[in-house]
C-alpha positions as CSV (number, residue, x, y, z in Angstrom):
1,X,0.0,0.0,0.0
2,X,1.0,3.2,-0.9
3,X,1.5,6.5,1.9
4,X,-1.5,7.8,0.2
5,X,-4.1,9.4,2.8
6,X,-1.9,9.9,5.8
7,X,-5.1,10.7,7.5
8,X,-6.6,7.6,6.6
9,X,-4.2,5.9,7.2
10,X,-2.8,6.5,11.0
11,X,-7.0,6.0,11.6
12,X,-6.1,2.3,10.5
13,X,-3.0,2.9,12.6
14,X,-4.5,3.9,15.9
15,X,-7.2,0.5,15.5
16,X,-4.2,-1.5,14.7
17,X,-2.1,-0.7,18.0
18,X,-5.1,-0.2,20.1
19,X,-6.3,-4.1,19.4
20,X,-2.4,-5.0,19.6
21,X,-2.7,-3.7,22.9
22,X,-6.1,-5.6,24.2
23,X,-4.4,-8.5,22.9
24,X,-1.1,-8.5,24.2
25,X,-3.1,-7.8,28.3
26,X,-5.5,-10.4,27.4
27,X,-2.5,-12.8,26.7
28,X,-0.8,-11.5,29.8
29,X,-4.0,-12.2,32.1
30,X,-5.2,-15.6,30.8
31,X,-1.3,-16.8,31.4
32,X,-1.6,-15.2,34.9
33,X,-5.0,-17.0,35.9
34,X,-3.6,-20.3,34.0
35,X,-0.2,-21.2,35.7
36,X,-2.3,-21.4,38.9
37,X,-0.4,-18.3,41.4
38,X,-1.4,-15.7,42.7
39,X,-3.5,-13.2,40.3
40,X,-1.6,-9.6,40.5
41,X,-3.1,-6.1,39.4
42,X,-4.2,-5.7,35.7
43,X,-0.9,-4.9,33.7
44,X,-1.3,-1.1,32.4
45,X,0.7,-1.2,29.1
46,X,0.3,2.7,28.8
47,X,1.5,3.6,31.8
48,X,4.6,1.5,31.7
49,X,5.8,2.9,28.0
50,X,6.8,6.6,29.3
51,X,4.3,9.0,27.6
52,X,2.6,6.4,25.8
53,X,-0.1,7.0,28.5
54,X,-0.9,10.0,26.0
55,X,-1.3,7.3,22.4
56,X,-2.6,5.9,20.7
57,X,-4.9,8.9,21.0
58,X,-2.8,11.6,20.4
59,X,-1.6,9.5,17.1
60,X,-2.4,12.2,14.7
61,X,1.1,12.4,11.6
62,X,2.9,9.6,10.0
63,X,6.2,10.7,12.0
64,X,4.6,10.3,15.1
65,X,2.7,6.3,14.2
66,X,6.9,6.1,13.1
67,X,8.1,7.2,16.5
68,X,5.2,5.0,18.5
69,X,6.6,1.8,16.8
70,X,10.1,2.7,17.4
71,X,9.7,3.4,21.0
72,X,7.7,0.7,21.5
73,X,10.1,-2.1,19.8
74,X,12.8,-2.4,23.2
75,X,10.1,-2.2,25.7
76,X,8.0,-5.1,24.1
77,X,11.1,-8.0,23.8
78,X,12.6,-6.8,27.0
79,X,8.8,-7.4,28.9
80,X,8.8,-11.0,26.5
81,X,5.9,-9.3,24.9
82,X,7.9,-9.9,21.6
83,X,5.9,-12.7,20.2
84,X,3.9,-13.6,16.8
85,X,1.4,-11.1,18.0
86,X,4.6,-8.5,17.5
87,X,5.0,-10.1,14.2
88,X,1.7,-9.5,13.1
89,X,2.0,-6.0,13.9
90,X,5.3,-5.5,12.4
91,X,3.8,-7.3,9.1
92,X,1.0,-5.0,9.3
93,X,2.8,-2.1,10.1
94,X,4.9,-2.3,6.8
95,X,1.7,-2.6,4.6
96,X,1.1,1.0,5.8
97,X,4.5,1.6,5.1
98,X,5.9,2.5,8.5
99,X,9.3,1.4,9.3
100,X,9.7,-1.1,11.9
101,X,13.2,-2.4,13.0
102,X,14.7,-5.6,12.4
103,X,15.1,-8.1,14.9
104,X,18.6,-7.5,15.8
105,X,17.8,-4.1,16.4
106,X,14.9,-5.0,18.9
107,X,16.9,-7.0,20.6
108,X,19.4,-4.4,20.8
109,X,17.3,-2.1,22.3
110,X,15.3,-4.4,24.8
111,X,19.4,-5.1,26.2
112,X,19.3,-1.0,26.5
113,X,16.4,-1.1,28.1
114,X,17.2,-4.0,30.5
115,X,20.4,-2.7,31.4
116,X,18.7,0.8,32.3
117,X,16.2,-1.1,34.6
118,X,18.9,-3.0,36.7
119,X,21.2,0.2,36.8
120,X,18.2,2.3,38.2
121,X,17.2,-0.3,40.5
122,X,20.5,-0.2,42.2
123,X,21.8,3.5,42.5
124,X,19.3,6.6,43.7
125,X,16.9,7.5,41.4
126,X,16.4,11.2,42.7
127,X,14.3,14.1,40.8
128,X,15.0,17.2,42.5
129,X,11.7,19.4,41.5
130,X,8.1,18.3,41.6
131,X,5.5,20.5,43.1
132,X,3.6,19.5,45.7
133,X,1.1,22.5,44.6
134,X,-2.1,23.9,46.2
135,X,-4.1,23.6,42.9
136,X,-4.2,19.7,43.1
137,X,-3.2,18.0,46.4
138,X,-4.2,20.8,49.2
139,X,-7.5,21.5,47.0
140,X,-9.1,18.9,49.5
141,X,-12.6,18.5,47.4
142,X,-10.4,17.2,44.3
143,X,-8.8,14.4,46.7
144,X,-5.8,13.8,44.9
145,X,-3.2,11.3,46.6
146,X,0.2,10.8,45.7
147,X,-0.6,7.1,46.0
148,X,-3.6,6.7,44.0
149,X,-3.9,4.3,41.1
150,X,-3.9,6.0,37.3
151,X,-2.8,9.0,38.6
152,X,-3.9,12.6,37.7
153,X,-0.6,13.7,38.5
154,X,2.3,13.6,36.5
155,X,4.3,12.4,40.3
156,X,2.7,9.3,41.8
157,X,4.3,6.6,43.8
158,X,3.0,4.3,41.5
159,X,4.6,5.9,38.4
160,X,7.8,6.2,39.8
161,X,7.3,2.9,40.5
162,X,6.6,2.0,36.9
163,X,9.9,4.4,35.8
164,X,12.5,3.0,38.5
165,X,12.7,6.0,40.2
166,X,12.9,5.8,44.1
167,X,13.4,9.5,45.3
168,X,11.9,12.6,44.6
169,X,12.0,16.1,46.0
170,X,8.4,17.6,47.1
171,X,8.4,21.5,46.5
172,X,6.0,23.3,48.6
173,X,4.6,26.0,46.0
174,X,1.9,28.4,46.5
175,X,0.5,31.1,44.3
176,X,1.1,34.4,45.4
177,X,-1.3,37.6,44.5
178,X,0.1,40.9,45.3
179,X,3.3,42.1,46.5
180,X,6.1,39.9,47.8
181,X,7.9,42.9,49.5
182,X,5.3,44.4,51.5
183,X,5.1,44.2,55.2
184,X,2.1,43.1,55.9
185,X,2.5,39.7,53.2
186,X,6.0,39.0,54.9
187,X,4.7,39.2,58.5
188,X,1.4,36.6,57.4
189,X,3.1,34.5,55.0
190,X,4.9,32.3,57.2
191,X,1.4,31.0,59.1
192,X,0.1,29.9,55.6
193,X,3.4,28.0,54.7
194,X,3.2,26.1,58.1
195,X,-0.6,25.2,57.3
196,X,0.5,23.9,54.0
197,X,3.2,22.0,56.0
198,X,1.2,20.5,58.2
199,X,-1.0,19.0,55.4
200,X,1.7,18.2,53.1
201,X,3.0,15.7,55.9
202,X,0.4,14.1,56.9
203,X,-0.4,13.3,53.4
204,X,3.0,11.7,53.1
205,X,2.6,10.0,56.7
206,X,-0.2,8.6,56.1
207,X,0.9,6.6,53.1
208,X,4.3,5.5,55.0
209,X,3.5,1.6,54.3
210,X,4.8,2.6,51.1
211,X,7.1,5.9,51.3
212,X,8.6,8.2,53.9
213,X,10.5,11.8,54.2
214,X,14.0,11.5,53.6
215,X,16.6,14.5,55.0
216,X,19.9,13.2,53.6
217,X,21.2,9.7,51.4
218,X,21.0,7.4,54.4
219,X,18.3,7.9,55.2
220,X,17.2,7.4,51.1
221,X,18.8,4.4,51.3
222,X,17.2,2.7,54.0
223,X,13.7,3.5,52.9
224,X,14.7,2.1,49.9
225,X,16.4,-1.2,51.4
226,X,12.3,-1.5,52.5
227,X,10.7,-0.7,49.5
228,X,9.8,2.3,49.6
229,X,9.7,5.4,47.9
230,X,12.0,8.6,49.8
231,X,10.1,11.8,49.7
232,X,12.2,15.1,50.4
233,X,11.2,18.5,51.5
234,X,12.0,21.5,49.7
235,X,10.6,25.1,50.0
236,X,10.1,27.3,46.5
237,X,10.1,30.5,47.2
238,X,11.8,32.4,50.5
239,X,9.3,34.4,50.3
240,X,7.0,32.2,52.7
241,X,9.3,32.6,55.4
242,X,9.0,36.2,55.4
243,X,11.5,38.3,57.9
244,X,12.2,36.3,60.8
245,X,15.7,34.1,60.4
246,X,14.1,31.6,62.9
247,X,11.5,30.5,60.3
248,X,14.7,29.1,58.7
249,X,15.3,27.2,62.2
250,X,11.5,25.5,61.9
251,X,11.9,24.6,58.1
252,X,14.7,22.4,59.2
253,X,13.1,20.8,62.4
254,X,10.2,20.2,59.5
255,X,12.4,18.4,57.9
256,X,13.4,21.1,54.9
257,X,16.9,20.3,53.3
258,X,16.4,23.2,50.8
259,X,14.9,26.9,49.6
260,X,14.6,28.5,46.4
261,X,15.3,31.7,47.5
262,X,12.9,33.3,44.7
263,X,10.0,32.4,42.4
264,X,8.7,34.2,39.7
265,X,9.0,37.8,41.3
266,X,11.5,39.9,43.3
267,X,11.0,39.4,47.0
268,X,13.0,40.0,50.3
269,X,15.5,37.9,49.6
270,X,16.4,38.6,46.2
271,X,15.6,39.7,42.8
272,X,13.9,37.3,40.0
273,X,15.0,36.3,37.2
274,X,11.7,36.9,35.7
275,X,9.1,39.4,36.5
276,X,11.4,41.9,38.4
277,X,11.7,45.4,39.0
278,X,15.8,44.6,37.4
279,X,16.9,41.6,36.4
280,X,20.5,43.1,37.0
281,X,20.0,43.3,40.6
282,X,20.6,41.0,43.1
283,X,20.6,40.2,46.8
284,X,19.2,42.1,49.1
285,X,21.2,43.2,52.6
286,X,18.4,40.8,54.1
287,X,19.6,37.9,51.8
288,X,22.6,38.3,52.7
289,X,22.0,37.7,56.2
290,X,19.3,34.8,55.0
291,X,22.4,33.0,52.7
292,X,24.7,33.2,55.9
293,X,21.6,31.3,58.0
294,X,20.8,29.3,55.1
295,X,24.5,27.9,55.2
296,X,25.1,27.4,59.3
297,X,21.9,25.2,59.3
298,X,23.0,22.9,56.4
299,X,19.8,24.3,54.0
300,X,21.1,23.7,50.4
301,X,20.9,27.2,48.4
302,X,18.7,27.0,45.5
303,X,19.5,29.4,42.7
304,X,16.4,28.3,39.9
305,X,14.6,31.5,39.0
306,X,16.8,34.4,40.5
307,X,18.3,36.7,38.6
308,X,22.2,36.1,36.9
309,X,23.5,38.9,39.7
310,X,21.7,37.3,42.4
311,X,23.5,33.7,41.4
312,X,27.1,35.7,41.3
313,X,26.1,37.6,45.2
314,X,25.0,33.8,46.5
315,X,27.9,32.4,45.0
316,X,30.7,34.5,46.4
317,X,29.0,35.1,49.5
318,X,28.4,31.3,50.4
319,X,30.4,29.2,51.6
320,X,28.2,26.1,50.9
321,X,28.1,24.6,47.1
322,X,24.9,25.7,45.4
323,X,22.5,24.1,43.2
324,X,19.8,25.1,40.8
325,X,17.0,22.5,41.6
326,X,15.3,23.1,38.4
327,X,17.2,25.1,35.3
328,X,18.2,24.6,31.6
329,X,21.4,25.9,29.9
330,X,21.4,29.4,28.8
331,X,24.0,28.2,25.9
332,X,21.9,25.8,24.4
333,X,18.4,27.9,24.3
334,X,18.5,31.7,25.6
335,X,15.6,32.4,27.9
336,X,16.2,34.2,31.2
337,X,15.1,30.9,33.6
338,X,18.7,29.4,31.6
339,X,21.8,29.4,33.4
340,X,24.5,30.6,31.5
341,X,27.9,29.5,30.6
342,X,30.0,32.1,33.0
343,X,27.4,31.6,35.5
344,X,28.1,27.0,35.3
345,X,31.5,27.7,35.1
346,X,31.6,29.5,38.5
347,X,28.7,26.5,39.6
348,X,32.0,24.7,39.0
349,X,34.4,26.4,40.8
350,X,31.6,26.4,43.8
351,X,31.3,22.4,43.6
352,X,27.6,22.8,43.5
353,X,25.1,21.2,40.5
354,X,22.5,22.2,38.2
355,X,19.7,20.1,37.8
356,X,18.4,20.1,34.5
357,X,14.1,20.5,33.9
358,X,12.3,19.6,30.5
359,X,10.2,23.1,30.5
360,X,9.1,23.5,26.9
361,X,9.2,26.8,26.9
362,X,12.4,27.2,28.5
363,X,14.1,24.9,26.2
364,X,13.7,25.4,22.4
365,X,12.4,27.2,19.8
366,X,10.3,24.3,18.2
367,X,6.8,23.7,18.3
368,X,6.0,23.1,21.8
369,X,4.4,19.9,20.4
370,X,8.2,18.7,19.5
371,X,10.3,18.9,22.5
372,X,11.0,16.5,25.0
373,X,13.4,13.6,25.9
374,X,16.2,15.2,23.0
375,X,16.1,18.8,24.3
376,X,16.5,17.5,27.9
377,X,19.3,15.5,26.9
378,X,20.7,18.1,24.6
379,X,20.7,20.5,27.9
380,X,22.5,17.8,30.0
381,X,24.7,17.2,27.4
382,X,25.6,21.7,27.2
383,X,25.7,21.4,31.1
384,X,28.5,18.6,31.1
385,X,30.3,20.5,28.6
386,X,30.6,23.4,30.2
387,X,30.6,22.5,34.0
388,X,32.1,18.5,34.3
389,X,29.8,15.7,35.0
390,X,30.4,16.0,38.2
391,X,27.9,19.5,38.2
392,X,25.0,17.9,36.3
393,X,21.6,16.4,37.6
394,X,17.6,16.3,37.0
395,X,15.2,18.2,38.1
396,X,12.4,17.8,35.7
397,X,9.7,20.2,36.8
398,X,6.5,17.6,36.6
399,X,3.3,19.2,38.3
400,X,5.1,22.6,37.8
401,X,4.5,22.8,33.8
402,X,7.7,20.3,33.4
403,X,7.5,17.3,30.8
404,X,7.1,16.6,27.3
405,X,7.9,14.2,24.5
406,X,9.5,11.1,26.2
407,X,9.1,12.5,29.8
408,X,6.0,13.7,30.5
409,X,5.4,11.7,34.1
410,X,7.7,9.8,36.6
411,X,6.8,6.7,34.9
412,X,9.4,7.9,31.7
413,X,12.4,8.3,34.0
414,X,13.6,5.1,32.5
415,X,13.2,7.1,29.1
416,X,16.2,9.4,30.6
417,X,18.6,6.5,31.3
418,X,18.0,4.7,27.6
419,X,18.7,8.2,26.2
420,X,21.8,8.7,28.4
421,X,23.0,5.1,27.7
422,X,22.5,5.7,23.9
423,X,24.2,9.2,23.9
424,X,27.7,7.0,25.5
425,X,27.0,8.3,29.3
426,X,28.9,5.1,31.9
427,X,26.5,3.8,34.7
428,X,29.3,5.6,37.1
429,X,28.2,9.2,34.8
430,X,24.7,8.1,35.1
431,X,24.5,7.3,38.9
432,X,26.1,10.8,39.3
433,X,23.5,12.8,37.4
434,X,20.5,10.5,38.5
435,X,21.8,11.6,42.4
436,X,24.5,11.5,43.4
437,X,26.3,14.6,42.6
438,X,23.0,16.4,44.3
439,X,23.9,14.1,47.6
440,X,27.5,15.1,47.4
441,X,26.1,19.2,47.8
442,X,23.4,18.1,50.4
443,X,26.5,16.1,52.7
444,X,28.8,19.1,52.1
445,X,26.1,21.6,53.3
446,X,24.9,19.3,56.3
447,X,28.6,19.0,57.0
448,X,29.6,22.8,57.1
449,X,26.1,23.4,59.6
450,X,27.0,24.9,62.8
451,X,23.9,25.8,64.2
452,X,21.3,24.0,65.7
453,X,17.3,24.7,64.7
454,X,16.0,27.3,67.2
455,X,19.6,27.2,69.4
């Protein structure tokens, strides 16, 4: 059959993969219930393929039916779901004239894949940026859960689950109307951060049968010797703990381990990188004072949406390494949330880390339809460049406008790994950007803490 109707055509498409799909969980289920054990969940084939949970629906161009069966081929052999039912698909497939791979190149890819698996399974898994965010989980009448089953969230225990992924940073975020520099918001701010605190805890407590709040990497690792999933605090936006250095104290007994000392907005602490009065300024004499706190009780600085000069006052004023929790590379797409090139090669010299988001707007000029899993890596790739592996991590964004093709959810952290195996990354550079050159900042800072909360 000839390209012909492309329209047509990927209509055929969709009903093709969509009845591959019944098939292959109606295969998996009747084996289940037929060797006689116990009968476990119903396999969800979307959820498990990275942002598959989007298609077959959101089929709608020849390229992208082209990219489904690509993306598709390593998962499939390394699950054992390569079979004659994947023959009949690839025989169908090429009589609508999409290119499927061969089988040596299936198999090659299911060993990618497999490899990825067993390498995430055994080193920390840690996304340093997903918002915990009043619009979904403290909106009690929605009743969102970070443990519920087909999540609406783009983080869920059971999608990092499904994408290997075994720690993840909660950021408290709240929206903000009216002035951050005013008085009367500083002085009532921190009552509605504690509030959020309170609820954001017990929502965590009361799923610990399955995950608990982490402060540091032992205490990762020994939730994870359980099985469960480590949860970490971190506080986006200083804002929320208006004027009082002692607030600083309580975030730590709360179990905080870091602050992004702005949002989207100039505040008390320092200026924004977007909406401020100048993006050429940058600490205030109150940050200074805050970044001197911030580094005697072991709080790791967070640089992500502050202005360039506020990055160069922290910087030379700290003497803790830095990190930007969520940020892109200036160099490889210039938007003002990017850090750039002068600004990682100080990061360097400060032993801190960038942990690199997937925010399509922050990360390429292409249709926002378009980026994803390549501009991520491309970023990471700029970052490594410039600063040393030993400076690069993720911090994808997800429930903060982060994600995108190939990473849209937890569940496509795997997706990250394949790519970073393909692009010639060891498991030693992997482990470092998956965590631990994050933990390395987190031990120095904890280190270098001489002060006690509330001493």
């Amino acid at each position: 059959m000839k390209i012909g109707n492309r329209r047509c055509r990927n209509m055929k498409y969709v009903t093709l993969i969509s009845s591959f799909i019944i098939s292959i969980l109606m295969i998996s289920s009747c084996s289940k219930e037929e060797s006689g054990g116990e009968k476990k969940p119903e396999y969800h084939f979307e959820q498990n393929v990275g942002t598959i949970d989007k298609l077959p629906q959101g089929l709608s161009t020849y390229q992208q039916c082209c990219a489904y069966a690509s993306a598709i081929d390593g998962f499939l052999a390394d699950s054992r779901l390569y079979s004659a039912q994947y023959s009949t698909l690839n025989n169908a497939l090429t009589d609508y004239n999409v290119p499927v791979a061969t089988a040596d190149v299936v198999d090659s890819k299911a060993k990618v894949y497999s490899h990825a698996k067993k390498l995430m399974d055994k080193i920390i898994v840690l996304d340093t940026h997903s918002d915990f965010a009043e619009v979904r989980y403290y909106n009690k009448s929605k009743n969102y859960t970070i443990n519920e089953s087909q999540s609406r969230c783009q983080t869920s225990i059971e999608r990092m689950h499904q994408g290997h992924q075994n720690a993840q940073y909660l950021a408290t975020w709240m929206s903000i109307s009216g002035s951050q520099t005013s008085q009367k918001a500083l002085d009532a701010a921190p009552a509605t951060l504690w509030e959020f605190y309170d609820y954001l805890n017990a929502h965590i407590l009361s799923n610990s049968s399955v995950c608990g709040v982490a402060r540091n990497r032992s205490e990762v690792l020994a939730l994870r010797q359980q099985g469960k999933v480590a949860f970490l605090y971190g506080l986006e936006n200083a804002f929320w703990t208006g004027t009082d250095l002692l607030n600083l104290d309580t975030l730590v007994m709360k179990g905080y381990t870091y602050v992004t000392l702005s949002h989207n907005g100039d505040n008390q602490v320092c200026h924004s990188a977007l909406k401020s009065s100048s993006g050429g300024l940058g600490l205030t004499e109150f940050g200074s004072d805050y970044v001197k706190r911030m580094n005697e009780l072991g709080l790791v600085i967070d640089l992500s949406h502050t202005s360039d000069q506020t990055c160069w006052d922290v910087m030379n004023e700290s003497i803790a390494p830095v990190v930007f929790t969520h940020s892109g590379a200036y160099g490889e797409f210039a938007h003002a949330r990017n850090v750039n090139d002068d600004l990682l090669k100080k990061l360097k010299d400060n032993g801190g880390v960038i942990q690199v988001y997937l925010v399509q707007d922050f990360m390429a000029s292409s249709s926002i339809s378009d980026v994803g899993l390549n501009e991520l890596v491309d970023h990471i790739n700029h970052c490594v460049a410039v600063a040393g592996i030993d400076h690069v991590g993720v911090g994808i964004d997800l429930d903060g406008g982060g994600g995108g093709v190939g990473y849209n959810s937890s569940n496509d952290a795997i997706n990250l790994t394949v790519a970073l195996i393909n692009e010639g990354y060891s498991d030693e550079d992997i482990a470092k950007i998956w965590g631990e050159n994050y933990f390395r900042v987190l031990d120095k800072c904890q280190s270098l803490a001489t002060r006690f909360p509330a001493e």
